[in-house]
Structures are given as structure tokens and as C-alpha cells.
N, C-alpha and C positions, 0 to 999 in steps of 0.2 A: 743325860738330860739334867741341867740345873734345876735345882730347887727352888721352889717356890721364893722362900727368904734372900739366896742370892739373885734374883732376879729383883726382886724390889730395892734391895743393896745398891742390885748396881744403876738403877732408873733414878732412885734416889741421889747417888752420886752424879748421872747427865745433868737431872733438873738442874741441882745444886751449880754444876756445871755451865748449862744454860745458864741459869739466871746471871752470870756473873759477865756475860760472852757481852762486849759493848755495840752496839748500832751505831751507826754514823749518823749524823745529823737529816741528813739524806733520808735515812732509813728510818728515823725516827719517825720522821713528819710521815711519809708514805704509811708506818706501819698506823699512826694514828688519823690516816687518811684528812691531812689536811696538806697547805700548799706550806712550799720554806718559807714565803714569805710569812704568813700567819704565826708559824713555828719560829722566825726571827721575833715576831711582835708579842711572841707569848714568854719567849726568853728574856726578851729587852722589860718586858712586864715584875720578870720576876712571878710568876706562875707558872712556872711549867717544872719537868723535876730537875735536880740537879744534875749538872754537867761535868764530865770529866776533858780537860784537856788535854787530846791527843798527841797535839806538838803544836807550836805557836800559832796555826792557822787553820788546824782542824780539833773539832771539838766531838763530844758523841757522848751518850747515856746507856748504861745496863739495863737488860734487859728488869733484872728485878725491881730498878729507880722509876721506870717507865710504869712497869703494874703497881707501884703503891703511889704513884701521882695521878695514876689514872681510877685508882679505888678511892683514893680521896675525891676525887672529883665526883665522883659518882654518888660519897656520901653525901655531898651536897646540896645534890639534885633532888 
């Protein structure tokens, strides 16, 4: 049975992981439950988080860009 410290080692390494895994634009909008369209007008706004290009006609955001555009938003509020 692992130990307690490798076991957070290795959860530590997923997040780490995770956070880094990119959403599709697709994915984004759905995971922040709003439509593409809104999601094109929030990008075209220059508000929303930064984007990585995928390849000339698809575009997507990390998982981690998502949670600090979405905690600033909140610090907003």
C-alpha cells in the first residue's frame, strides 16, 4: 500500500497535469456554460483568458488560463 506522501506526490503531479491539458473552444464555452457565440464576443472583446493556437483554425485555452480568468472575474463581482 503507498504511502500517504506518495500518494499526494503523485495527485499533485495529475493536477499539475490537469491544469496544463488544453479545451477546445467548444469546450470552453460549454465548461463555462455559456453559447460560442457569447464566447466569440467575449474573445473578440478581449475579456476572456488567453488563447492558445492550436493550428490556423482551431484555437483552445488551459485548463489553468480558464480558472484564473474565471477568479478574476469573480474578484470583481
Amino acid at each position: 500500500m503507498p504511502h500517504i506522501e506518495e500518494q499526494h506526490q503523485r495527485s499533485d503531479r495529475d493536477r499539475a497535469r490537469d491544469d496544463q491539458r488544453v479545451m477546445t473552444f467548444a469546450e470552453w464555452c460549454d465548461d463555462n456554460s455559456f453559447s460560442e457565440s457569447t464566447g466569440r464576443r467575449i474573445r473578440k472583446a478581449g475579456t476572456g483568458p488567453r488563447f492558445i493556437e492550436l493550428s490556423d483554425r482551431r484555437i483552445g485555452v488551459t485548463i489553468s488560463e480558464n480558472r484564473r480568468w474565471q477568479n478574476a472575474r469573480a474578484a470583481r463581482a
